[in-house]
VOLUM-999887 format. One record per atom (N, C-alpha, C): x, y, z; atom name. Coordinates in nm, 2 decimals. Layout:
BEGIN
{xx X, yy Y, zz Z, at CA}
...
This chain:
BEGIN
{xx 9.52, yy 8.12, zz 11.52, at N}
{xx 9.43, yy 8.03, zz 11.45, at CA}
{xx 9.51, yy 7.95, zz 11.35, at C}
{xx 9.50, yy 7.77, zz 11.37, at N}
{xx 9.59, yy 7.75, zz 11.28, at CA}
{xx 9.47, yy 7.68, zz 11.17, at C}
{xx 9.47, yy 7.69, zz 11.02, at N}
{xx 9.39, yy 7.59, zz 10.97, at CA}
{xx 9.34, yy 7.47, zz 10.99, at C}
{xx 9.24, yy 7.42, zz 10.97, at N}
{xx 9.19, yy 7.26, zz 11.02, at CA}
{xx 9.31, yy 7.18, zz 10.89, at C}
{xx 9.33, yy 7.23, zz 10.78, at N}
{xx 9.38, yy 7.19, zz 10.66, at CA}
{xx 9.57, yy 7.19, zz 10.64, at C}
{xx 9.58, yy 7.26, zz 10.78, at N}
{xx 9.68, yy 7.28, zz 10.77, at CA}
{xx 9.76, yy 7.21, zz 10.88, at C}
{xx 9.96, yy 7.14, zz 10.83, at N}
{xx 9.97, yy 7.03, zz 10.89, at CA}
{xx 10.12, yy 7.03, zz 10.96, at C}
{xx 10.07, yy 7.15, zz 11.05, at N}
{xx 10.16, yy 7.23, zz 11.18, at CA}
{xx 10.17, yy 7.17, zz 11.30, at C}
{xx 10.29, yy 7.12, zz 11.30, at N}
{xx 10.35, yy 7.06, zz 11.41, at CA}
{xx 10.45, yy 7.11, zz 11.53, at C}
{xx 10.48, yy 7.23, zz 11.50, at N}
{xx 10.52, yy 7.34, zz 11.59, at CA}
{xx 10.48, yy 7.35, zz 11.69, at C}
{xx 10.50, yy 7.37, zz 11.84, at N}
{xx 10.45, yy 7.39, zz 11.95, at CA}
{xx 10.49, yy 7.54, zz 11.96, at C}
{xx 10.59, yy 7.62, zz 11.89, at N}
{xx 10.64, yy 7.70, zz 11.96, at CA}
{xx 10.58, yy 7.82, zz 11.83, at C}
{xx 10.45, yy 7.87, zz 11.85, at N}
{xx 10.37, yy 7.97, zz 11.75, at CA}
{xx 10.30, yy 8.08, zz 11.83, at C}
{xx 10.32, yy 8.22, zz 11.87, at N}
{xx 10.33, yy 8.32, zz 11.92, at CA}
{xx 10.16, yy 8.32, zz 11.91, at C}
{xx 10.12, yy 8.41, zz 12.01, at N}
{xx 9.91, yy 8.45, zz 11.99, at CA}
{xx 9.92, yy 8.49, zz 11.90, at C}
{xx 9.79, yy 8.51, zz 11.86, at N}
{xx 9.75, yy 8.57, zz 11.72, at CA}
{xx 9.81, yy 8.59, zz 11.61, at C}
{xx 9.86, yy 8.46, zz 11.55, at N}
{xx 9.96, yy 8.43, zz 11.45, at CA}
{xx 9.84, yy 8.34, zz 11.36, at C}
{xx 9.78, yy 8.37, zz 11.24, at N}
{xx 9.71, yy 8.31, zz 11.16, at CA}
{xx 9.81, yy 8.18, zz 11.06, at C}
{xx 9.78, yy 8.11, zz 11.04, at N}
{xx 9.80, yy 8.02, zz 10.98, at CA}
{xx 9.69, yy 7.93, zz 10.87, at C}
{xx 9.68, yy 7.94, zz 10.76, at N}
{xx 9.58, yy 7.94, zz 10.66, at CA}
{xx 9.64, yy 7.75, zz 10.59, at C}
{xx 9.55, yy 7.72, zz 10.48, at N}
{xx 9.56, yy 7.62, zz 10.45, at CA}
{xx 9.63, yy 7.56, zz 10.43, at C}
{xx 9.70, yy 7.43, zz 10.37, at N}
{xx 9.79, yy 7.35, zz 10.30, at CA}
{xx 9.92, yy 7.42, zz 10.33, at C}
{xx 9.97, yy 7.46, zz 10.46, at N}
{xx 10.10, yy 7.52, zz 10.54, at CA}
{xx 10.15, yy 7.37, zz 10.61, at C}
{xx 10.28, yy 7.35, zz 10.58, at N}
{xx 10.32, yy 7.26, zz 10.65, at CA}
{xx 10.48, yy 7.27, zz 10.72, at C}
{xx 10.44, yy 7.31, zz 10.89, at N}
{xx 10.55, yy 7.38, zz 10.93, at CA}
{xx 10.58, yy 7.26, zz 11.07, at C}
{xx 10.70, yy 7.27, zz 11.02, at N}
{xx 10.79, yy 7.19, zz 11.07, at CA}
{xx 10.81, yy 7.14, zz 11.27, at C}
{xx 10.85, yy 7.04, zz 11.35, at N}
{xx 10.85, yy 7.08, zz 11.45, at CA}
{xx 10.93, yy 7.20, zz 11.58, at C}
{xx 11.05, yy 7.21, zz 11.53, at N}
{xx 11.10, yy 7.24, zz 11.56, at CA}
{xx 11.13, yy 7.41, zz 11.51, at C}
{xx 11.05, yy 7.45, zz 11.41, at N}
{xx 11.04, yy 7.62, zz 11.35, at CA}
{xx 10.95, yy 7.70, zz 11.47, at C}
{xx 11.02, yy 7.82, zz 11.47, at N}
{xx 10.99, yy 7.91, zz 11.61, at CA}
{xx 10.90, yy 8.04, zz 11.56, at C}
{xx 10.76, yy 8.05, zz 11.57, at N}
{xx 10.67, yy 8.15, zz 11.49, at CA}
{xx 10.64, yy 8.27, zz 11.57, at C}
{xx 10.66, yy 8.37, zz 11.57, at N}
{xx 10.62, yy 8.47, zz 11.68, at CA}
{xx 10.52, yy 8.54, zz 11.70, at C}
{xx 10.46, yy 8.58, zz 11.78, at N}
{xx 10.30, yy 8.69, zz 11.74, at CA}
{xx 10.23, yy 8.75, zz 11.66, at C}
{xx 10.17, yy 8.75, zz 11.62, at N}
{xx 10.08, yy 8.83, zz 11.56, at CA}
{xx 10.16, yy 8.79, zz 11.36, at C}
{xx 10.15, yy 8.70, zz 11.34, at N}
{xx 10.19, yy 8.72, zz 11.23, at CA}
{xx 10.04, yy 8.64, zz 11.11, at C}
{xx 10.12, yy 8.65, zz 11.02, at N}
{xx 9.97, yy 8.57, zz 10.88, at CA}
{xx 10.09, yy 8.48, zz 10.78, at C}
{xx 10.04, yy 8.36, zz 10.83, at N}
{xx 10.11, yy 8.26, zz 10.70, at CA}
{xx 10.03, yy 8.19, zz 10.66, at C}
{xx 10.08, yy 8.30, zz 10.48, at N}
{xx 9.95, yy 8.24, zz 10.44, at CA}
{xx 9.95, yy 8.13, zz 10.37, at C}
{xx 9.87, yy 8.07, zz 10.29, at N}
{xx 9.83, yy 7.91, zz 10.25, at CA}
{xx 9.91, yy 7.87, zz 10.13, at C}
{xx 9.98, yy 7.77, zz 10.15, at N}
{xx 10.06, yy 7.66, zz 10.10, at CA}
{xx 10.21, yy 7.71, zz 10.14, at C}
{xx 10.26, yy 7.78, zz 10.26, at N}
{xx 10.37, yy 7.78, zz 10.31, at CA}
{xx 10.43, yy 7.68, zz 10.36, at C}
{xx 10.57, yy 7.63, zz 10.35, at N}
{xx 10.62, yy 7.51, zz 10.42, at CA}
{xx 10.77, yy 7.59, zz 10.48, at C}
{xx 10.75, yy 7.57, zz 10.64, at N}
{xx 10.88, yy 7.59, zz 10.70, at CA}
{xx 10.92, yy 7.50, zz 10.81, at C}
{xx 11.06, yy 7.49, zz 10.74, at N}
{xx 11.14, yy 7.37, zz 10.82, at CA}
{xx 11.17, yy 7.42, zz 10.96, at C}
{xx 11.26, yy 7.34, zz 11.01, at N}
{xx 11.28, yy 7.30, zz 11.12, at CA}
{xx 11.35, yy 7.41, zz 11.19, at C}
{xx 11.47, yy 7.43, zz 11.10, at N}
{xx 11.59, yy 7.56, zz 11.16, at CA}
{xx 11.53, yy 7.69, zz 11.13, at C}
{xx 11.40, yy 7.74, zz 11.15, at N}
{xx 11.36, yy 7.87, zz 11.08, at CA}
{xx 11.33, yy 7.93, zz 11.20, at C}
{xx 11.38, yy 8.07, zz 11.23, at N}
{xx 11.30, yy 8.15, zz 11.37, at CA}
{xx 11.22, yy 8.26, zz 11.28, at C}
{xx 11.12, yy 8.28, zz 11.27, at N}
{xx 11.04, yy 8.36, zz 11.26, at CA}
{xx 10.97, yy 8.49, zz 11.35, at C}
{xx 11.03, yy 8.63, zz 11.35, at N}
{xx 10.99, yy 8.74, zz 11.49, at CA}
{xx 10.83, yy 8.76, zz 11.46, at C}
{xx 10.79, yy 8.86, zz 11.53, at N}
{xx 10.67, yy 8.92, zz 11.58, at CA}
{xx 10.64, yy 8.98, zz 11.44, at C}
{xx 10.47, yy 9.01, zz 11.43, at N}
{xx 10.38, yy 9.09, zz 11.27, at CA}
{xx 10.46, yy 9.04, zz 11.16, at C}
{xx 10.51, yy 8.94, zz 11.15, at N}
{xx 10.56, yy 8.87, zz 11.01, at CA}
{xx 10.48, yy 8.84, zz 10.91, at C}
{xx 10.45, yy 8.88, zz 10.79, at N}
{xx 10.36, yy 8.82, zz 10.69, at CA}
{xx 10.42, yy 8.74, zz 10.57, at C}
{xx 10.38, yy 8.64, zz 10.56, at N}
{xx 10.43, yy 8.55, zz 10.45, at CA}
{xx 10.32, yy 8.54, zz 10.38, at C}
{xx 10.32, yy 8.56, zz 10.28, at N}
{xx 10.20, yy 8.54, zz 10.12, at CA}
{xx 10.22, yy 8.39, zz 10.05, at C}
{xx 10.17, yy 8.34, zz 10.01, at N}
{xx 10.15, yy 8.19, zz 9.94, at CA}
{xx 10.26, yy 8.15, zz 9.82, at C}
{xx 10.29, yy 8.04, zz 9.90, at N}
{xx 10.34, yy 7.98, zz 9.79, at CA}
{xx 10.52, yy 7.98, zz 9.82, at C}
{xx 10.53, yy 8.00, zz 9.97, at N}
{xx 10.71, yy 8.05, zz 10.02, at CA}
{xx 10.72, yy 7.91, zz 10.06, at C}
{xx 10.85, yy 7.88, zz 10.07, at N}
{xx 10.92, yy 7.79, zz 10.12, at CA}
{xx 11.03, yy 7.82, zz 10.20, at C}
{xx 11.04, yy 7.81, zz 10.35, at N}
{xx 11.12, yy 7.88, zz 10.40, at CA}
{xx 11.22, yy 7.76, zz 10.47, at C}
{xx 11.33, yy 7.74, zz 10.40, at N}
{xx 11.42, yy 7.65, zz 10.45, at CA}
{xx 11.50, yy 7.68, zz 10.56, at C}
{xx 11.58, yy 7.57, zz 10.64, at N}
{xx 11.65, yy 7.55, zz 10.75, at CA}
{xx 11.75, yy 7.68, zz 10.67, at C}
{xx 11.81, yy 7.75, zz 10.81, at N}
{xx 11.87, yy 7.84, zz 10.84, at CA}
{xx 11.82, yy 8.01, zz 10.78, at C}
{xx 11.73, yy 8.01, zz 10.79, at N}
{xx 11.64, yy 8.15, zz 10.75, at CA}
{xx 11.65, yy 8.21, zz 10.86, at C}
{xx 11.67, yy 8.32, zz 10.95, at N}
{xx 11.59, yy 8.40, zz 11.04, at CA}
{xx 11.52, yy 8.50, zz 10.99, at C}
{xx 11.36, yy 8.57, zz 11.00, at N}
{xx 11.31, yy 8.69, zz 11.00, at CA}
{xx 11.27, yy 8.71, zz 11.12, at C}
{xx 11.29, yy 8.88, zz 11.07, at N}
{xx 11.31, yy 8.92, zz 11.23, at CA}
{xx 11.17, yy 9.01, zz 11.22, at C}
{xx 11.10, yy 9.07, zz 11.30, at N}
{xx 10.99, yy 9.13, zz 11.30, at CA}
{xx 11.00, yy 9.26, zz 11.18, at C}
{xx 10.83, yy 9.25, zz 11.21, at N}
{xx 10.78, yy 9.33, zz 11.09, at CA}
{xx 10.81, yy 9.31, zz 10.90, at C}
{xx 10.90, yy 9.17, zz 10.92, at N}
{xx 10.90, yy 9.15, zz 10.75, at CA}
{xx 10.82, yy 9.09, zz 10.71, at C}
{xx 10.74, yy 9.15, zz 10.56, at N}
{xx 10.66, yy 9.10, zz 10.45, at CA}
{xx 10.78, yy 9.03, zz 10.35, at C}
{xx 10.72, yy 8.92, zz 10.36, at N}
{xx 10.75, yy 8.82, zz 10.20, at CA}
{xx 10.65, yy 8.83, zz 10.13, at C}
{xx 10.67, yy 8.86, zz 10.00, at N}
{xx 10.58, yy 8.86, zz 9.89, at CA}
{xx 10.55, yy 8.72, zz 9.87, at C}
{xx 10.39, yy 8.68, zz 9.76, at N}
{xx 10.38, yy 8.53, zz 9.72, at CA}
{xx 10.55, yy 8.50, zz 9.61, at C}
{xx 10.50, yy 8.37, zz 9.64, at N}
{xx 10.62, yy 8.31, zz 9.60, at CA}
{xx 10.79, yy 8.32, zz 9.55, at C}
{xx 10.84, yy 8.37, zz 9.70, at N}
{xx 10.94, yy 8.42, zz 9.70, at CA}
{xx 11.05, yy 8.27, zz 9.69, at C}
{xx 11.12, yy 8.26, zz 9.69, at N}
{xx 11.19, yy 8.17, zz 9.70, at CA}
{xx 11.33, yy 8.19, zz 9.79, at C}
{xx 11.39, yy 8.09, zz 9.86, at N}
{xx 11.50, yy 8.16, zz 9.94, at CA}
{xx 11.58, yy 8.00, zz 9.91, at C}
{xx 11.73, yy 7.97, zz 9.94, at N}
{xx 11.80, yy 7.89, zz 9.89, at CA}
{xx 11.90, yy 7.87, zz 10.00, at C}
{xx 11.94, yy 7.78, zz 10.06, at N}
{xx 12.05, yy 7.75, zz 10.22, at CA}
{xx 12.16, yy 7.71, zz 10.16, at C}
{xx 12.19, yy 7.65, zz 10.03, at N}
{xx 12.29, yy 7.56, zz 9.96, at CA}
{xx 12.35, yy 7.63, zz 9.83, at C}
{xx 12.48, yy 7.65, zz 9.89, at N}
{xx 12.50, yy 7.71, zz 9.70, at CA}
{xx 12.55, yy 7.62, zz 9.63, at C}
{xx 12.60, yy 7.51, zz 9.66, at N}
{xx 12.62, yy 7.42, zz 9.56, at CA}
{xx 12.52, yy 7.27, zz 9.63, at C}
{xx 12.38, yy 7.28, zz 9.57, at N}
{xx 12.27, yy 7.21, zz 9.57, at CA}
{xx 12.33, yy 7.04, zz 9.51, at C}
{xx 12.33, yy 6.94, zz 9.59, at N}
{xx 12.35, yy 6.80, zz 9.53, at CA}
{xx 12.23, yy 6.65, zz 9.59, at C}
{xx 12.21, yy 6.62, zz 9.54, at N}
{xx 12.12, yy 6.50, zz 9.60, at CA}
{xx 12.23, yy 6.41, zz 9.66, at C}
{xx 12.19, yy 6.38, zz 9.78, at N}
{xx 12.24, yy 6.27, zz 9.89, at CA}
{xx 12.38, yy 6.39, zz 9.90, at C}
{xx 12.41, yy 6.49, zz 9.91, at N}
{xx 12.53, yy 6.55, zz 9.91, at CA}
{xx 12.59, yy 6.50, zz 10.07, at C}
{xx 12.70, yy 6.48, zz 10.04, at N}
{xx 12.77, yy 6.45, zz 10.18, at CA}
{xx 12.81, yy 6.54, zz 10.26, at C}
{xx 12.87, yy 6.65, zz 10.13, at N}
{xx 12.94, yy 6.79, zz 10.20, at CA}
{xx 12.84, yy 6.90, zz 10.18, at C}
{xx 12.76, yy 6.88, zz 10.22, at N}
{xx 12.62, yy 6.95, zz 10.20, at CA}
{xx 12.65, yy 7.06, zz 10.33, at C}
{xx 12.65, yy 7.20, zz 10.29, at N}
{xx 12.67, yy 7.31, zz 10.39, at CA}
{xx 12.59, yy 7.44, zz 10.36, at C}
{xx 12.52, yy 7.41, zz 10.46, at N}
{xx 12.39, yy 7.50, zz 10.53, at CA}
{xx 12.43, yy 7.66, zz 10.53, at C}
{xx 12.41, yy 7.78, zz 10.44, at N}
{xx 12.45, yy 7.90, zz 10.48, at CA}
{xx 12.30, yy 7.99, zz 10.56, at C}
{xx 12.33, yy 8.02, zz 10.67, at N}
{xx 12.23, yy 8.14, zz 10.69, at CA}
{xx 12.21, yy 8.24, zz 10.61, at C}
{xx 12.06, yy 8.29, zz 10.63, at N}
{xx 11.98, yy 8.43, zz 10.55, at CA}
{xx 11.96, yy 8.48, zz 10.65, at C}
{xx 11.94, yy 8.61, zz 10.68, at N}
{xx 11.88, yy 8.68, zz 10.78, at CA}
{xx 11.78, yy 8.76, zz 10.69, at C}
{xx 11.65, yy 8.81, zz 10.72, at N}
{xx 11.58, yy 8.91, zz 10.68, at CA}
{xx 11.54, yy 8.99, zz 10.83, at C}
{xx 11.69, yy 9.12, zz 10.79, at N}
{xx 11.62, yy 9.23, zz 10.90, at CA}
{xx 11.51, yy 9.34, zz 10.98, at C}
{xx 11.48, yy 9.33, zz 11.05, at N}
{xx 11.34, yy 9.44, zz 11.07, at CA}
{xx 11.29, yy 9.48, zz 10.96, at C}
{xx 11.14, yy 9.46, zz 10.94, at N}
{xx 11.06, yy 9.58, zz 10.85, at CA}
{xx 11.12, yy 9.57, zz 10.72, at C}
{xx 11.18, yy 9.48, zz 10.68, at N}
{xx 11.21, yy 9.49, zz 10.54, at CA}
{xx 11.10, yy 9.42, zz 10.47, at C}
{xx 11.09, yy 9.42, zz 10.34, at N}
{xx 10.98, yy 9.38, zz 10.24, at CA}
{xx 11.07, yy 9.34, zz 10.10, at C}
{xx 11.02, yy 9.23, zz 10.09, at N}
{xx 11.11, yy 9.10, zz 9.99, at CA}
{xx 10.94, yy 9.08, zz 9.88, at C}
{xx 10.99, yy 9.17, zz 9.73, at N}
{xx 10.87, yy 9.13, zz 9.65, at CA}
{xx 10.83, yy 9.02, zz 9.61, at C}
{xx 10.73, yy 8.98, zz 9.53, at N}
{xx 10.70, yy 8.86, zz 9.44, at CA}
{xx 10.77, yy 8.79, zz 9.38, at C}
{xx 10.79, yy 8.69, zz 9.39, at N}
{xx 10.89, yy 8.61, zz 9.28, at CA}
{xx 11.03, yy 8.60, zz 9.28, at C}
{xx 11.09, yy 8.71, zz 9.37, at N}
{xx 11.21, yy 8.75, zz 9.41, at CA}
{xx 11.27, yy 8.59, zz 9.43, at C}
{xx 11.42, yy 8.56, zz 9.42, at N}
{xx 11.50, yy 8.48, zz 9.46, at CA}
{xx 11.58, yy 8.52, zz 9.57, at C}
{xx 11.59, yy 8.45, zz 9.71, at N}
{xx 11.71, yy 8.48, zz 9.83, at CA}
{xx 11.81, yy 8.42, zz 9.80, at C}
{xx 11.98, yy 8.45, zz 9.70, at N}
{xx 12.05, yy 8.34, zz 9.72, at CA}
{xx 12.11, yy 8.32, zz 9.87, at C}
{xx 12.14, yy 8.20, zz 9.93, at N}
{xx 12.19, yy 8.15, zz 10.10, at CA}
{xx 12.31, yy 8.27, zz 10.10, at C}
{xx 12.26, yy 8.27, zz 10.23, at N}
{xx 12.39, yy 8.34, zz 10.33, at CA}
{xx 12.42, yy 8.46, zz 10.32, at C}
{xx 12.31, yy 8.56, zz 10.29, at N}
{xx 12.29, yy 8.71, zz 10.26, at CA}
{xx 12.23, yy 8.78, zz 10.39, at C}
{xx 12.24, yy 8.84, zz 10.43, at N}
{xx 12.14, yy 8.96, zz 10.53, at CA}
{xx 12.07, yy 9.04, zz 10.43, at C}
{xx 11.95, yy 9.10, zz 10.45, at N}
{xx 11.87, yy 9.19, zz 10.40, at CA}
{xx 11.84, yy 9.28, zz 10.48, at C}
{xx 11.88, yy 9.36, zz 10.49, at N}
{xx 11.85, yy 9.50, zz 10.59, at CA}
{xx 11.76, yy 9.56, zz 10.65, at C}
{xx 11.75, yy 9.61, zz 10.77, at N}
{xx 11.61, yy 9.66, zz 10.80, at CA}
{xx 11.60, yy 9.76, zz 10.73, at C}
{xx 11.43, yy 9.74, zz 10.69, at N}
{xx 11.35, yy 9.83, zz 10.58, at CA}
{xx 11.40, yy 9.83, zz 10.44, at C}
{xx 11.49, yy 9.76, zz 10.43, at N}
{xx 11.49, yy 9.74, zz 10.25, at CA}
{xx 11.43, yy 9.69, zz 10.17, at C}
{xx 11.41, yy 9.73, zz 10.05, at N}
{xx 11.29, yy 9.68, zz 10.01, at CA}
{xx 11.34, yy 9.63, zz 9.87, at C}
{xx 11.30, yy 9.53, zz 9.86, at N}
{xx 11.38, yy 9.38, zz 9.71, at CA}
{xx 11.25, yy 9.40, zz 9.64, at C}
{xx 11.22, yy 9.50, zz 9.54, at N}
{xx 11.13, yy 9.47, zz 9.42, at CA}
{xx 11.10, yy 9.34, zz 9.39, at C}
{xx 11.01, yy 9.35, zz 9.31, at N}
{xx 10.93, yy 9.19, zz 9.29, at CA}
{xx 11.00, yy 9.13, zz 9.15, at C}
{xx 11.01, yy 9.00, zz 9.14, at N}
{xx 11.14, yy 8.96, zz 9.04, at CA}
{xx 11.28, yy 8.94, zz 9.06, at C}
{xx 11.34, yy 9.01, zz 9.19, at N}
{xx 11.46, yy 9.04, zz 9.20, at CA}
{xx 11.54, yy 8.88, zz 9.23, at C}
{xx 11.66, yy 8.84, zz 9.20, at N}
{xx 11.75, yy 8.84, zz 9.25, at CA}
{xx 11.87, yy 8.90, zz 9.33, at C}
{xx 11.88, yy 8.85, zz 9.44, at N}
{xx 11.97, yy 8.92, zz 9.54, at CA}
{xx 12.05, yy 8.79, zz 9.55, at C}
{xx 12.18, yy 8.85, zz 9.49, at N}
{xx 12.30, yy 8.74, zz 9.50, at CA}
{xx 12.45, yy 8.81, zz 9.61, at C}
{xx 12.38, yy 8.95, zz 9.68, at N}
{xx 12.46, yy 8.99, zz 9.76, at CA}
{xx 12.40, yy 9.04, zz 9.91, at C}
{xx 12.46, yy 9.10, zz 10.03, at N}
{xx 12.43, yy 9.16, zz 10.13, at CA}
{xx 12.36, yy 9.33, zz 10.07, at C}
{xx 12.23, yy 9.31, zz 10.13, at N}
{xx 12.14, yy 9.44, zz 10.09, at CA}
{xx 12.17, yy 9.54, zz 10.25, at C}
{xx 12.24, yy 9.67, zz 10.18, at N}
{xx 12.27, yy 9.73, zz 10.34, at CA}
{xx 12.08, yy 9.78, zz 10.40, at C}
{xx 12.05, yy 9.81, zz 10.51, at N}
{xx 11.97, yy 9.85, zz 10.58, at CA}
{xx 11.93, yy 9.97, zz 10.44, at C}
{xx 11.79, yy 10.05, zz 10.48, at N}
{xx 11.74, yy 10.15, zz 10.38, at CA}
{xx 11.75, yy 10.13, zz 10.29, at C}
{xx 11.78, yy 10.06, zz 10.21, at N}
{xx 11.82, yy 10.05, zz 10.05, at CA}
{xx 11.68, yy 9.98, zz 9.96, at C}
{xx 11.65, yy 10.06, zz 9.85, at N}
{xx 11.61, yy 9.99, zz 9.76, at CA}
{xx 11.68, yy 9.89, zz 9.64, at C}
{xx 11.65, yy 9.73, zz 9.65, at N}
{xx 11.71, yy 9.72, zz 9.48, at CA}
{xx 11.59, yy 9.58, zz 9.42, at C}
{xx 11.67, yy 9.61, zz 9.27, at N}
{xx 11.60, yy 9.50, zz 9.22, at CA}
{xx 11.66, yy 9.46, zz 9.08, at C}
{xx 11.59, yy 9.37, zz 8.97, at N}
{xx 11.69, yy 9.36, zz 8.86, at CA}
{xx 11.71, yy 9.21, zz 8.88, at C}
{xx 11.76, yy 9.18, zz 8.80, at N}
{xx 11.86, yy 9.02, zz 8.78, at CA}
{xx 12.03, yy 8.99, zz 8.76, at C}
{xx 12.09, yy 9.03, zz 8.83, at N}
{xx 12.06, yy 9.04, zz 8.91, at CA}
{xx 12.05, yy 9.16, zz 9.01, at C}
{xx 12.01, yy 9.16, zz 9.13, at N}
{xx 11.96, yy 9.28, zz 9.19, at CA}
{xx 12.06, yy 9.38, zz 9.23, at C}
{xx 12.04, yy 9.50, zz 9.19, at N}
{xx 12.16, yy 9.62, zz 9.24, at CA}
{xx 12.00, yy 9.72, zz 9.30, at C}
{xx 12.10, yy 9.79, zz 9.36, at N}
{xx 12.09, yy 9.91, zz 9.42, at CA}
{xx 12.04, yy 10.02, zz 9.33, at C}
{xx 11.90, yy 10.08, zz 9.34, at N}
{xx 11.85, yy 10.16, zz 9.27, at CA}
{xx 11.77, yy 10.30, zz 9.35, at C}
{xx 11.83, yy 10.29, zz 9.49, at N}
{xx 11.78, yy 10.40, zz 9.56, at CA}
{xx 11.80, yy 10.37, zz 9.70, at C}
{xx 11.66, yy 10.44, zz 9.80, at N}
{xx 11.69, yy 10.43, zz 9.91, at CA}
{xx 11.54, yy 10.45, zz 9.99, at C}
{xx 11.53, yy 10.43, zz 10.11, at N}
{xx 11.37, yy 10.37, zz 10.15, at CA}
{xx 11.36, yy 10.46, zz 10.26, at C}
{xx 11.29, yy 10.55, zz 10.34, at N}
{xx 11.26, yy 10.53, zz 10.49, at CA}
{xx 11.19, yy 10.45, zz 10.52, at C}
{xx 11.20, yy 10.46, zz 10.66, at N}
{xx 11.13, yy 10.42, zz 10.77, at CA}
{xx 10.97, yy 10.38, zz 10.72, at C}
{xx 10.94, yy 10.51, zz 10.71, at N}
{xx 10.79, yy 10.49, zz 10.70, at CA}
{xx 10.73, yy 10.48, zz 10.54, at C}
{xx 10.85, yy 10.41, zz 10.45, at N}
{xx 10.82, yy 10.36, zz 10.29, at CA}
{xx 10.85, yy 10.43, zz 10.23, at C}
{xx 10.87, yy 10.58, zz 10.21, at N}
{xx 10.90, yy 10.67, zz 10.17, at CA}
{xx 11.01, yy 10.65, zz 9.99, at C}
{xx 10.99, yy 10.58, zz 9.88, at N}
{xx 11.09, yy 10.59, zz 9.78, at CA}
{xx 11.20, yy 10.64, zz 9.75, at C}
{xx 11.33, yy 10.63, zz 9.76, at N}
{xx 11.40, yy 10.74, zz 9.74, at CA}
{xx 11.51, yy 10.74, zz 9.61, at C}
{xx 11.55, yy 10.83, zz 9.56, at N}
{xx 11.65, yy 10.82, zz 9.50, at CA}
{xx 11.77, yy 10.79, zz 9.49, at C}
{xx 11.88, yy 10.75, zz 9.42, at N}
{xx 12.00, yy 10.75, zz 9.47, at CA}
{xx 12.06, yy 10.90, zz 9.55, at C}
{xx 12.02, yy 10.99, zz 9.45, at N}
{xx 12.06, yy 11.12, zz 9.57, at CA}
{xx 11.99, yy 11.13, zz 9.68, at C}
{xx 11.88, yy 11.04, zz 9.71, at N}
{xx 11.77, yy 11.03, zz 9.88, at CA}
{xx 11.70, yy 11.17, zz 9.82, at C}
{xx 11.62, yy 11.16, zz 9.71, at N}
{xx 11.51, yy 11.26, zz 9.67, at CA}
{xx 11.41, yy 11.17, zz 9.63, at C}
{xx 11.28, yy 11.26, zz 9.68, at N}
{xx 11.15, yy 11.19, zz 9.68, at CA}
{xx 11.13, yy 11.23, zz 9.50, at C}
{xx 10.99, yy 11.17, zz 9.51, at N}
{xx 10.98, yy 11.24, zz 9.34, at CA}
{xx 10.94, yy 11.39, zz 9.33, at C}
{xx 10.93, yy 11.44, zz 9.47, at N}
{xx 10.90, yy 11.56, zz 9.43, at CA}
{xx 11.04, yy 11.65, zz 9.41, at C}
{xx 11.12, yy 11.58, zz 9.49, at N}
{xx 11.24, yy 11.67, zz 9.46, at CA}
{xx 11.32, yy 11.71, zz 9.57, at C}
{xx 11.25, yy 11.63, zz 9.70, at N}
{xx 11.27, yy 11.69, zz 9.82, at CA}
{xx 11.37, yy 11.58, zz 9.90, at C}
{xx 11.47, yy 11.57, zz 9.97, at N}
{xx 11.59, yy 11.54, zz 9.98, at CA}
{xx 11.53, yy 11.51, zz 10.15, at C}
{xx 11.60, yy 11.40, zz 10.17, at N}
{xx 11.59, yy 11.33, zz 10.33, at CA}
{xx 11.69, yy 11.30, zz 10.33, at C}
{xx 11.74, yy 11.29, zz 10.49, at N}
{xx 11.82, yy 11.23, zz 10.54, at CA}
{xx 11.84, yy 11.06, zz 10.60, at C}
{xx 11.89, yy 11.01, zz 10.55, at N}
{xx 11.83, yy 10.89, zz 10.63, at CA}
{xx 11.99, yy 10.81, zz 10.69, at C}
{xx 11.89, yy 10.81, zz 10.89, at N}
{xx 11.99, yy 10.76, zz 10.95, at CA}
{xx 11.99, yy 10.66, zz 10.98, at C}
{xx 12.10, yy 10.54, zz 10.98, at N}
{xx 12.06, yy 10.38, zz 11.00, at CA}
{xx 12.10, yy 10.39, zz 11.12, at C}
């Protein structure tokens, strides 16, 4: 379903991928199944998007992004391709993001370019991430460090990988 309001020019958008209002996605961005983008999203051109992706309002997802299935973007995440940002820049160089399987990127969070985000990691809401987040990891902060560890199935962990009750997992990447 794409919005009547919405001013998607993509040919290449997976079944059952909702697309909601004032979204303006690019021609050449690759959207996969089953996902929800929701209203006032804009994604460019170089963006591949996997399968059950959810994007919440208000993202902007610039050339050289990849997400890979099952990642949640929180509303208004922000992500960044340029570390040294210039108008008309000549030497203007494009760094890749990746967001790995199943990870979850909070509210408000900043992507600085050219990081991976691990499958199932999970970036608290506010964070900046100015480095590579390994797989399982929780962080957050300004900027963002490492404050524990995630399963699979969401599970919070401590830096020792203890739940709050006290109980200790293993977790294998």
């Amino acid at each position: 379903m794409i919005h009547p309001l919405a001013d998607c020019k993509s040919n290449s958008i997976g079944d059952d991928t909702n697309i909601w209002q004032f979204c303006v996605i690019l021609p050449k961005a690759i959207i996969g199944s089953n996902c929800n983008i929701c209203a006032n999203v804009l994604i460019e051109n170089d963006v591949i998007i996997g399968n059950d992706v959810t994007i919440k309002s208000g993202v902007q997802l610039w050339d050289g992004l990849i997400v890979e299935d099952r990642v949640c973007i929180g509303p208004n995440v922000t992500f960044t391709n340029d570390l040294i940002p210039r108008s008309k820049n000549a030497n203007y160089r494009l760094l890749n993001t990746t967001l790995e399987k199943g990870c979850s990127i909070g509210a408000n969070s900043t992507i600085i370019a050219g990081h991976i985000i691990g499958q199932c990691a999970l970036i608290g809401a506010g964070s900046v991430v100015t480095k590579d987040v390994p797989a399982y990891t929780v962080w957050y902060g300004n900027p963002a460090k490492q404050k524990g560890f995630i399963t699979k199935e969401g599970i919070v962990l401590d830096m020792d990988k203890k739940d709050e009750k006290g109980i200790k997992y293993e977790i294998n990447i």
